[in-house]
Structures are given as C-alpha cells and as structure tokens.
C-alpha positions as CSV (number, residue, x, y, z in Angstrom):
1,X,-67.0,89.9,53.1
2,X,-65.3,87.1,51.6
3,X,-67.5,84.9,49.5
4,X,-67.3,80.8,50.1
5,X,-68.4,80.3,46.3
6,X,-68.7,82.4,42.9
7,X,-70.6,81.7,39.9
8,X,-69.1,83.3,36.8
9,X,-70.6,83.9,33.3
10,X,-73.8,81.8,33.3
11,X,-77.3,82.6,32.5
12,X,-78.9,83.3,35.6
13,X,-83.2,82.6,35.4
14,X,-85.6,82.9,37.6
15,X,-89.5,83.9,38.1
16,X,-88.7,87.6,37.3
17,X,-86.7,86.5,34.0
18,X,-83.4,86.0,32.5
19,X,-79.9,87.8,33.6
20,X,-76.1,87.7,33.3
21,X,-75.1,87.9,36.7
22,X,-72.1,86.6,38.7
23,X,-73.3,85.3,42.3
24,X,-71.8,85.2,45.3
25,X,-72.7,82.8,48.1
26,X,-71.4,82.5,51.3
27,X,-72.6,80.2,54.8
28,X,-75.3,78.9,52.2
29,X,-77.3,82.1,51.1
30,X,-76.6,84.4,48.7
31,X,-75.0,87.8,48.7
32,X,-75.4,90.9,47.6
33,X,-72.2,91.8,45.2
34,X,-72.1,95.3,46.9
35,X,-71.3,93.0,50.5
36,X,-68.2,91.2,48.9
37,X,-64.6,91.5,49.3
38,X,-62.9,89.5,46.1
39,X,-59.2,89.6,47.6
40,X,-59.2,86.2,49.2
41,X,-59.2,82.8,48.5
42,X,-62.7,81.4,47.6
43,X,-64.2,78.4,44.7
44,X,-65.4,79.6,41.8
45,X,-67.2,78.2,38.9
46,X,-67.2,78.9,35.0
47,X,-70.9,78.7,34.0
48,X,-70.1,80.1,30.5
49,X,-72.7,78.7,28.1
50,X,-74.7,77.4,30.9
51,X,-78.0,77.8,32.5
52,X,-78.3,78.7,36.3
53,X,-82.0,78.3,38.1
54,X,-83.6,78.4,41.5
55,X,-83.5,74.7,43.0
56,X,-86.9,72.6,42.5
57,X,-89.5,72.2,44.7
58,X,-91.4,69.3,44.4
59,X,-94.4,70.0,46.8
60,X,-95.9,66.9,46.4
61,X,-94.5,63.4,47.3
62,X,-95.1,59.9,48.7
63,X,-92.3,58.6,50.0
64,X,-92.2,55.6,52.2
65,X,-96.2,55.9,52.3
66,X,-97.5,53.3,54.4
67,X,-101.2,52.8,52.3
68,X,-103.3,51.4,54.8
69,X,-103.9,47.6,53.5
70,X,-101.5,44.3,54.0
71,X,-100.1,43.0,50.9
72,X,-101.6,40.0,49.4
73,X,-98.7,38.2,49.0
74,X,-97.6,38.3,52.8
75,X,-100.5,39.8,54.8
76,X,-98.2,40.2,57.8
77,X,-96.7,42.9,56.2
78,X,-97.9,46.5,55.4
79,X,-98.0,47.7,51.8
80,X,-95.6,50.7,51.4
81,X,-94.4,52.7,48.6
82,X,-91.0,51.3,47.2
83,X,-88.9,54.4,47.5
84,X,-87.1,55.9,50.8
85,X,-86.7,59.4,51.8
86,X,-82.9,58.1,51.8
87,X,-82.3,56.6,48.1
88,X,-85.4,58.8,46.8
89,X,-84.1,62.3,47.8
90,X,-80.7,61.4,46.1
91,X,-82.3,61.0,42.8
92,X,-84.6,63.9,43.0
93,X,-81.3,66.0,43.7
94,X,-80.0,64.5,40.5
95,X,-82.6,65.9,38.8
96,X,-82.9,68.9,40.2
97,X,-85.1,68.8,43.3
98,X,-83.7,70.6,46.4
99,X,-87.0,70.5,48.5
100,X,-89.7,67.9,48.9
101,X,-93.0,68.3,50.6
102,X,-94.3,64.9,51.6
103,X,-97.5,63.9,53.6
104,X,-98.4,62.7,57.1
105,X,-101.4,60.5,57.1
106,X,-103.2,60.7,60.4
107,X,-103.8,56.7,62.1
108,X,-106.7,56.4,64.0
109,X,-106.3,57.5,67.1
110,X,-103.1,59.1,66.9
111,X,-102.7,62.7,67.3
112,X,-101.9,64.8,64.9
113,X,-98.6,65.9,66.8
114,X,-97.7,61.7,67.7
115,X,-98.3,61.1,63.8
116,X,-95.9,64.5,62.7
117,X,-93.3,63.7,65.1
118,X,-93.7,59.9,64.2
119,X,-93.0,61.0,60.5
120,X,-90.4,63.0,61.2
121,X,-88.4,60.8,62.5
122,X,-88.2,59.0,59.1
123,X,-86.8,62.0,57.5
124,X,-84.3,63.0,60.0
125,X,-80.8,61.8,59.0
126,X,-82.2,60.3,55.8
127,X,-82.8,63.5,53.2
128,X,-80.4,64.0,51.0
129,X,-82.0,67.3,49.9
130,X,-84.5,69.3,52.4
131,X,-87.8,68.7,53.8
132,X,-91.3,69.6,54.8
133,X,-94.7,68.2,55.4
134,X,-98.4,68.8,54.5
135,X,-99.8,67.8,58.1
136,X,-102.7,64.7,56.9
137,X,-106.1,65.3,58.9
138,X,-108.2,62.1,58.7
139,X,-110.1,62.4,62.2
140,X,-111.8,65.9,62.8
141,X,-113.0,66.4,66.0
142,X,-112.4,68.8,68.9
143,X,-109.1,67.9,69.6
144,X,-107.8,67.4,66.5
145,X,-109.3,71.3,65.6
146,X,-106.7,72.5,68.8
147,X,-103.9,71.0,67.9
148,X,-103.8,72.8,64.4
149,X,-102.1,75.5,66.4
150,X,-99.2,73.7,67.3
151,X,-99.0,72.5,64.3
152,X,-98.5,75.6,62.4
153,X,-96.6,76.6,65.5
154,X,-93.8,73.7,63.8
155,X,-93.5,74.9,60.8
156,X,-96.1,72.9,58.9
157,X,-99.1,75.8,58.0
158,X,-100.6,72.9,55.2
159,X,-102.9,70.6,56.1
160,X,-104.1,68.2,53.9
161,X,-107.7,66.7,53.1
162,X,-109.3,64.1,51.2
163,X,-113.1,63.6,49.9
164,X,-112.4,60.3,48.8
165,X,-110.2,57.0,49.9
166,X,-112.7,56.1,52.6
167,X,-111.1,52.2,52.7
168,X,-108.3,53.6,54.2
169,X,-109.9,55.9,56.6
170,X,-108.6,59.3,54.7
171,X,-111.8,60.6,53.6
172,X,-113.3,63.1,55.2
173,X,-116.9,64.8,55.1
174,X,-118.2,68.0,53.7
175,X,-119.2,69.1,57.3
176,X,-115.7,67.9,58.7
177,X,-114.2,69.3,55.6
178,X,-115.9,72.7,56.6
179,X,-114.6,72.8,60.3
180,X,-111.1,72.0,59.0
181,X,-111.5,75.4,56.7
182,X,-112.9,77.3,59.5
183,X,-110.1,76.6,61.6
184,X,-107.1,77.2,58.8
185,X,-108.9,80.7,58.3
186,X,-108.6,81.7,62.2
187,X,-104.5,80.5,61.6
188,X,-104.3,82.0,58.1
189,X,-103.1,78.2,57.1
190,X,-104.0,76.8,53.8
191,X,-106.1,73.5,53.5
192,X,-104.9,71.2,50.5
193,X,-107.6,68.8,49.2
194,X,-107.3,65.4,47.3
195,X,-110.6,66.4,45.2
196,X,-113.1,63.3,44.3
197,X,-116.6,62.3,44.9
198,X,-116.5,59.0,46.6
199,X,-119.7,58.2,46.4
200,X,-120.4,58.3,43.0
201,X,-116.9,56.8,42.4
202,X,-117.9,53.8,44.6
203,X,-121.0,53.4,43.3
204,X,-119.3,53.2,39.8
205,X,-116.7,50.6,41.1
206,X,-119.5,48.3,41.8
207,X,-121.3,48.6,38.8
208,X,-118.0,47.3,36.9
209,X,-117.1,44.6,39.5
210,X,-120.8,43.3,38.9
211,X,-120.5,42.8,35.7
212,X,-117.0,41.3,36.1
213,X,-114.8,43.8,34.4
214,X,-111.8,44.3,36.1
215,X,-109.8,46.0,33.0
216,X,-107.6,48.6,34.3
217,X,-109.3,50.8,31.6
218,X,-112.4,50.9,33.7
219,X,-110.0,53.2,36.1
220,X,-111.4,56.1,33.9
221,X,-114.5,55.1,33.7
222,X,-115.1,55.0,37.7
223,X,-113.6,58.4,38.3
224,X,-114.3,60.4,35.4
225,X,-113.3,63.9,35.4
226,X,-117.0,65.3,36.6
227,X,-116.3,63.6,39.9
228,X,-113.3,65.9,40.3
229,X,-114.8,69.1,38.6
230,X,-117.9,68.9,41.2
231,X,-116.2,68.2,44.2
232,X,-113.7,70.7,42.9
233,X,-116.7,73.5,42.5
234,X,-118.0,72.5,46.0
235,X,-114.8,73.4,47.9
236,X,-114.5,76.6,45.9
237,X,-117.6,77.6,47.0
238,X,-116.8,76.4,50.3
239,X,-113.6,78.3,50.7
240,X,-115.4,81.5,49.3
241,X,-117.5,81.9,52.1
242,X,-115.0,80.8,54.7
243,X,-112.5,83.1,53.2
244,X,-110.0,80.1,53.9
245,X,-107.0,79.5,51.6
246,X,-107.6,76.4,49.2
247,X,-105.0,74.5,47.0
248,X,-106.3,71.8,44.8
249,X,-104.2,68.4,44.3
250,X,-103.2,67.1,41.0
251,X,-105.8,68.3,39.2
252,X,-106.8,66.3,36.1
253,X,-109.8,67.4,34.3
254,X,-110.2,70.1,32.3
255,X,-113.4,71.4,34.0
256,X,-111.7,71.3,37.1
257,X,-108.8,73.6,36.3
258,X,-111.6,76.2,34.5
259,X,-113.2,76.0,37.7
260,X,-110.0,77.0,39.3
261,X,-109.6,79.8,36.6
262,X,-113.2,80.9,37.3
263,X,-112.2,81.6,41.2
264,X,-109.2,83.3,40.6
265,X,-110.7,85.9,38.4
266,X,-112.6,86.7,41.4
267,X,-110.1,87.2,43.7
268,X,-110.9,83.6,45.2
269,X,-107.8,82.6,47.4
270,X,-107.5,79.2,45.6
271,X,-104.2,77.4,44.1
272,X,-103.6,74.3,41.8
273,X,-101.3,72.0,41.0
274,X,-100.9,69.0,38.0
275,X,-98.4,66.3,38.6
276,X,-96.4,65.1,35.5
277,X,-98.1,62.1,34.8
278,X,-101.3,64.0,34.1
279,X,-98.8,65.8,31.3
280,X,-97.1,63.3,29.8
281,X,-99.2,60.0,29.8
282,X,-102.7,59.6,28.2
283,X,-105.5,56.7,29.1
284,X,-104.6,55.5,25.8
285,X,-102.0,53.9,28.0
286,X,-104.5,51.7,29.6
287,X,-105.3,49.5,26.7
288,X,-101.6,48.0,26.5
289,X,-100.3,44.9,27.8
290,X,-98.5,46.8,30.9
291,X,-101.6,49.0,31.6
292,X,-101.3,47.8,35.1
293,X,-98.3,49.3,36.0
294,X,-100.2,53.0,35.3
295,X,-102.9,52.8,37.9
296,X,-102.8,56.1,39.3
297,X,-105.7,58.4,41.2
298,X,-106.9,60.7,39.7
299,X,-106.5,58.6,36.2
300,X,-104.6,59.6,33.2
301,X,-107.2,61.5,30.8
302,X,-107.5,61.3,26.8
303,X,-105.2,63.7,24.8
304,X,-107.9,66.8,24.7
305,X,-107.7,66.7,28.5
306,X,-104.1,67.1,28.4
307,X,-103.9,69.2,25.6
308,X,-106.2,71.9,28.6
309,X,-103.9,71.0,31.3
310,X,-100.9,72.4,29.4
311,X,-103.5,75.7,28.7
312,X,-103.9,75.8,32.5
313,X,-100.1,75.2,32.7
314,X,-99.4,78.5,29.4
315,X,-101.7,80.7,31.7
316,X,-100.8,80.0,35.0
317,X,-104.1,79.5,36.6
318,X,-102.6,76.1,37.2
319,X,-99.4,77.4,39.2
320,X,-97.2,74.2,40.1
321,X,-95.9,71.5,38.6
322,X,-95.0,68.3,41.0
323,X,-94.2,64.5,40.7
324,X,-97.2,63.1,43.2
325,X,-93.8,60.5,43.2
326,X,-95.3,57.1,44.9
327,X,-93.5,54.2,43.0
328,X,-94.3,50.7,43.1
329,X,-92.3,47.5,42.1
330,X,-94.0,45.5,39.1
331,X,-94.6,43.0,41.2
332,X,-96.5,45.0,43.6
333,X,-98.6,46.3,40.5
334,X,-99.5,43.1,39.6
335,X,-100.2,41.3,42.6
336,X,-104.1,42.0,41.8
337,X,-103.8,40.6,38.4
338,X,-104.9,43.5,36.7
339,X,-107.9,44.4,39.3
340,X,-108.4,47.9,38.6
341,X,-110.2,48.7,41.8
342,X,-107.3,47.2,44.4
343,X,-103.9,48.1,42.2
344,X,-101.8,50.1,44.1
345,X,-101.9,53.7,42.9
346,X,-98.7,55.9,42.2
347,X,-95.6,56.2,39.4
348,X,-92.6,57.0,40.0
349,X,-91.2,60.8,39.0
350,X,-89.4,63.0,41.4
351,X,-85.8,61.8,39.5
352,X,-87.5,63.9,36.1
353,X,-89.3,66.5,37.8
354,X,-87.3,68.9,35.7
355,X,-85.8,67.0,33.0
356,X,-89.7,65.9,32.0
357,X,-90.9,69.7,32.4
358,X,-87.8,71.8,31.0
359,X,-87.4,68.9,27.7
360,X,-91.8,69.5,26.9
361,X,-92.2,73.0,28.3
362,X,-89.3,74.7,26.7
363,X,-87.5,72.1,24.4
364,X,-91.2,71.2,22.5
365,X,-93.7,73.8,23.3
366,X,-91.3,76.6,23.3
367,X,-92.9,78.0,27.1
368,X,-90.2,80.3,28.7
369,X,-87.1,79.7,31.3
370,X,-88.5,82.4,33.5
371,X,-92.2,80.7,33.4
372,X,-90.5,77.1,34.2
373,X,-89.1,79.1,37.0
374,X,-92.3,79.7,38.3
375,X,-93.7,77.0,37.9
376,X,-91.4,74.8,39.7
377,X,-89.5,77.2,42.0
378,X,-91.0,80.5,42.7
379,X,-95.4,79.2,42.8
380,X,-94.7,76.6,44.8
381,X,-92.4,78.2,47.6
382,X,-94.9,81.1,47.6
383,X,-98.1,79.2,48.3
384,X,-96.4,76.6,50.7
385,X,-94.6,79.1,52.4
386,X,-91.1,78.7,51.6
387,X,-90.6,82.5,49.8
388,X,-88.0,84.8,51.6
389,X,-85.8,81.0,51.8
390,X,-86.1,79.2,48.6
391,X,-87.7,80.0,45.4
392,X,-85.8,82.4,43.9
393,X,-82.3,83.9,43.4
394,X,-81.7,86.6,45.7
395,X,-79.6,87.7,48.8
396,X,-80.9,86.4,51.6
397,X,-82.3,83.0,50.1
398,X,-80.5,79.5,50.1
399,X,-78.4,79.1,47.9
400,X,-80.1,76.4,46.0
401,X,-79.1,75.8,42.7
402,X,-79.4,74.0,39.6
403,X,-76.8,74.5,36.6
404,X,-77.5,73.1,33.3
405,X,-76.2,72.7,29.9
406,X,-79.1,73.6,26.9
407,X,-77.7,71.5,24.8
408,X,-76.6,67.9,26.9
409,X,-79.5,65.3,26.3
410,X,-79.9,62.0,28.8
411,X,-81.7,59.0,27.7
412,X,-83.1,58.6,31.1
413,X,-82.4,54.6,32.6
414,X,-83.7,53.7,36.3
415,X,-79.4,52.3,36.2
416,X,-78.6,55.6,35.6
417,X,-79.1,56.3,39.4
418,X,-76.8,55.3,42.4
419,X,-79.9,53.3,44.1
420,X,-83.4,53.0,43.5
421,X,-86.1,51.4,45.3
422,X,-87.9,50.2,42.4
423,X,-87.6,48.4,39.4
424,X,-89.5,50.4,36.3
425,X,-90.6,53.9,35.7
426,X,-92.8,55.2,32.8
427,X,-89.5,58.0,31.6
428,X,-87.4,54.6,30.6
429,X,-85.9,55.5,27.0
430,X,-87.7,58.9,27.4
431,X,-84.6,61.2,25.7
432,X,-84.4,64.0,28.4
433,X,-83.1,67.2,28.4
434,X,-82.0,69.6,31.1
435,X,-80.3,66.9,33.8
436,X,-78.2,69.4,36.0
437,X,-74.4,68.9,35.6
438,X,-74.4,70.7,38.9
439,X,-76.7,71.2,42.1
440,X,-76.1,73.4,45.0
441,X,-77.9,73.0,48.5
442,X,-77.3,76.1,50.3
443,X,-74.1,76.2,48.4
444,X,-72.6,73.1,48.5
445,X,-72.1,70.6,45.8
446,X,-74.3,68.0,46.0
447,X,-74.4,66.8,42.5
448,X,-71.0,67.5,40.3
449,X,-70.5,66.1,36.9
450,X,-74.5,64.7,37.1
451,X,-72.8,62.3,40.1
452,X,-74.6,62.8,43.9
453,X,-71.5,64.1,45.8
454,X,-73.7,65.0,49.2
455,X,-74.3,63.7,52.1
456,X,-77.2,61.5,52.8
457,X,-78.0,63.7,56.0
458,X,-77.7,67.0,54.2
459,X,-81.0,67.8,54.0
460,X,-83.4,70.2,56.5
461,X,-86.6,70.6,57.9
462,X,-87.6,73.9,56.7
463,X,-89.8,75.2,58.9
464,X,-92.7,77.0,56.5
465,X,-94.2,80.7,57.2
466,X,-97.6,81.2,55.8
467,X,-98.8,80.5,52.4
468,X,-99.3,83.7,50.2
469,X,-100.4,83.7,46.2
C-alpha cells in the first residue's frame, strides 16, 4: 500500500508514552508500517527536532449559545455567545483542537430530536475541525425518557444535566435528575451534570442584592465551593446506586474533585473535568477594574483551590482538561454595569486549549508529554466515546495530528487569528508555548507554518460509541 503522507524523524507522544516512529497515513487514518509499499510517490514531512501528538479534544464548548434572555441593549434580539462554530473552530485548530463537543439546550417544548437536528444544522458546513454534541435535557417527562434511544441511536450517547440555572429553564430536579440516570443505565449512556445547588445559591443572590452589593466579587461568595461539593456528593451517591455513568462539569472546588477521588477508589463509574480558567485565573481577579469581563459559573477560586485542582490534574482523578469556551464582547460584559448576578457568564479559550496546558503543565510544573496526552486526547475520547477513532496514534485511528516545536514561544494576541468573534480574551500578552506549526485532520493540512490552510467545511460529525473509563 502506498501511503498518501509520511512523517519522518519526530517525537511521536501519546497516552502510552514517548517514541521515535515514522508514520504512515493514508485515506485519513493511520497505517501499520508492515501495510506499506514505499516505491511510489507520496508527501512527506521532516519532523526532526519536533514533537508529534494526538489532535485535541476539547469536550466542552459553547459556541453560538443562545442563553435564554434578550439583551438589554436591544431586547428584540437574543443574547448569544460571540463566537461561531465557523470563525471559532478555525482558531481552536490553530491551537491544536481537532474535535469539539458542544451542547444542545433543550427549548420548551421542543423535542429532544427537533432541538439536535435544529443544532446540527449550525454545524454542518461551518466546522472547520470535527464535531459532536452532549444532547441538553431540560424537560424530563415520558417522552423525552423515549426518545434517549434515538438519540444514542445518532451518535450522541452524552446527555447533559443541570441542578442549577433555573431562569433559563435548564435546571432540573433531583427526582428528574434520577429518571434521567435510570434511563442512561438501561442505554449504557453517560449523564454529564453542571453541579450546583440552586437553592442555596439563590437564596445567597438575594441576600447580596438586598443589601445592594452588586460587586462582581460577590460571584464567589453566592456560589461558594460547598454548593458544588454537596450537589457533587449527591449525584455520586445517586449514580452509585443506579449504577449509571456520571461525569462532573468543570469542576472547581477542591472538595468536589476529593469527592470525585473518593468514588473512584471504589470502583464508582464517575469522570471529571476542569476547564482552564479554573487553572489559570484566581478570584483575586475579581477585585480589579476589569473584574467584569471574568464572570464565569462556577467562579474562579483563591490560589489554594487551584493549587488542589492541579493535584487532581498530577493524579488523574481529574481526567480532562477543556476550554468551557463561551466568549463574550466587552460590551456585552458590561451591559449590566458590573451586576454580578445578570453578567453574562463564559471566557473565551478553545484558541489556547493546548498552548495554556502544554506552556503550565510541562513548561512550569514539569507534568509529562505522555500525561498531557491524556489528559487532552486519550481521557476525553475514552469517556465520550470517541476511542478506536481519535485519541491516540494508532492504525486504524484518524489521523489527527498536532506537530510542535519545544522550543517556538507565541505571545498570544486575539490579531494573531484570521477572525474572531470577539474583542478580548484573558491569554492577551500571556507568552505561550507549544502553538502547532502543523495540524493534520485525518491527514490533511489544515494548519501549515501556524496559518489555517483548511477548509471551513472540513470538519465531521463523529458519530460517538459508548463512553468507557
């Protein structure tokens, strides 16, 4: 078999550790060097001196997130998150992302299968890279329980939960919450839970609006990390006697992932993940003059609750890294003046997924290629069902690929991107390493020279098989 594409003389890292290898892709995958026929004409690439991983997945994203209020400013008009699956999926490539797993959110009286194919009709055409969903579940009745059968049937075997966000209709009860998990047991589907008490953190929102404190800084204050731990401890328990496969959301308190840790070490079927800003940023943040641009849910914690996320992070009982990537424009951040119970909550990220993780993981804290690997690549295709197609470098997996130079540093600039949606991003001036020079997507070139080359309809549904630890 002649290949399409070799890789010579490169460091080749994934989950299972570090190798010099020459690989050989051909129709997108990879292939076994005992398949190939070398006498023919074929690309190749010199890697000497550089790094080769498995393409990102970044399991967790908002793009285009319609967040269920009118804007202020012009209340004929739905407030959205200000980056498309088009512009968006270009910049995550640049930085490494080959996959994205973004989020349907269920509108009343829509079906789950209206709202999917609704969604789906956003991303079709307008990926750069490919593309799944987490199916959103905010209406649990008998219905809804039935169709979670054809939903799995498309390729979507996640469904995702929240216990809080009642104003916009997302939150869902214990008792619904538990008929959800009975029903992802039967289909051996996973649920994924946004993990907060609302009613404590409601009751704490109108304690400070009472007294007329609208500081962003109360955003900790209202959700501090017990109301995550609880409602984190709850679903455990929950899930332990369902036997129904649980992944915990962005995951931000240091009690929360220990409760995580707790489970596994007893052979609990539950998964977590931390998004970046929950590594990187500290509440700190939210006594500066542009603490309104950092509203986020969960909050940013203080430096010792970080310091416990990266411990989760060292021993894997937190298993994925993502960007929870939901921009907004400045404008849009301020439009409640600072009200730190109506700000819109998200920052940008999935354009230094990588960069972020590879320059703090390996570059500061000296963590592993192989572990980042994991972390980014190998945990989350495993749990969300991608393993056997992406996650790993393999015959018989996409050839998705990621090819970096140790030693090049990017300061990273929002103008260092063709086009983006929005007009800040907490990384500006952040000196990065690990930008890929080059990025395959089942073997073509979709970044060369850190430039997007692809095709804005490159990217694929994957349909998902079933999440496994």
């Amino acid at each position: 078999m002649i290949p399409d594409l070799v890789i010579r003389n490169g460091t080749v890292v994934d989950g299972s550790g570090s190798r010099e290898e020459t690989l050989f892709i051909k129709d997108g995958k990879y292939i076994s060097p005992y398949e190939v026929n070398e006498k023919g004409n074929f690309e190749q690439i010199n890697a000497k001196g550089k790094i080769l991983l498995p393409g990102i997945i970044d399991c967790h994203t908002h793009y285009q997130m319609k967040c269920g209020r009118k804007r202020p400013d012009t209340p004929d008009i739905e407030l959205t998150s200000c980056d498309s699956f088009l512009y968006g999926t270009r910049n995550a490539l640049m930085a490494g992302t080959t996959t994205i797993i973004d989020f349907t959110h269920q509108e009343k009286g829509y079906t789950l299968t209206k709202t999917l194919e609704s969604r789906l009709n956003e991303m079709n055409g307008a990926c750069a890279c490919d593309y799944s969903l987490h199916c959103g579940i905010s209406e649990v009745d008998k219905e809804t329980l039935n169709e979670l059968h054809a939903i799995k049937s498309m390729g979507i075997p996640t469904f995702k939960l929240h216990t809080s966000y009642g104003k916009r209709g997302l939150k869902l009860d214990y008792g619904e919450i538990y008929l959800v998990m009975k029903k992802a047991r039967e289909l051996d589907c996973m649920v994924v839970v946004h993990a907060e008490e609302e009613r404590l953190v409601q009751t704490m929102i109108r304690e400070m609006l009472d007294s007329a404190d609208f500081a962003l800084k109360n955003i900790e204050l209202v959700r501090p990390e017990f109301v995550e731990a609880g409602t984190i401890s709850m679903l455990i328990m929950m899930a332990e006697h369902i036997d129904c496969k649980l992944h915990i959301s962005h995951i931000s308190s240091a009690r929360g992932w220990k409760e995580v840790k707790i489970a596994k070490s007893q052979d609990i079927d539950v998964s977590a993940d931390v998004s970046i800003p929950h590594l990187f940023f500290t509440s700190d943040i939210y006594k500066s003059d542009n603490s309104f641009l950092y509203s986020i849910t969960p909050p940013l914690r203080g430096k010792n609750t970080v310091e416990n996320l990266w411990e989760g992070i060292r021993t894997e009982d937190i298993e994925i890294i993502t960007s929870n990537h939901c921009p907004f424009s400045r404008e849009l951040k301020n439009m409640e003046k600072g009200n730190f119970s109506n700000l819109p909550s998200g920052l940008p990220g999935a354009e230094a997924l990588f960069p972020s993780v590879y320059t703090e993981a390996v570059m500061n804290r000296k963590m592993t290629l192989p572990h980042i690997a994991r972390l980014l690549s190998e945990n989350p295709a495993k749990r969300m069902g991608l393993y056997g197609k992406k996650g790993a470098i393999k015959p018989g997996f996409d050839a998705d690929l990621i090819i970096i130079d140790p030693a090049n540093r990017n300061t990273y600039k929002i103008s260092n991107f063709p086009k983006v949606d929005y007009d800040w991003s907490p990384y500006e001036g952040c000196e990065l390493y690990g930008y890929p020079e080059t990025v395959l997507l089942r073997g073509k070139k979709v970044v060369s020279s850190y430039s997007y080359t692809g095709d804005d309809s490159d990217g694929q549904l994957i349909k998902r098989g079933l999440p496994v630890q």
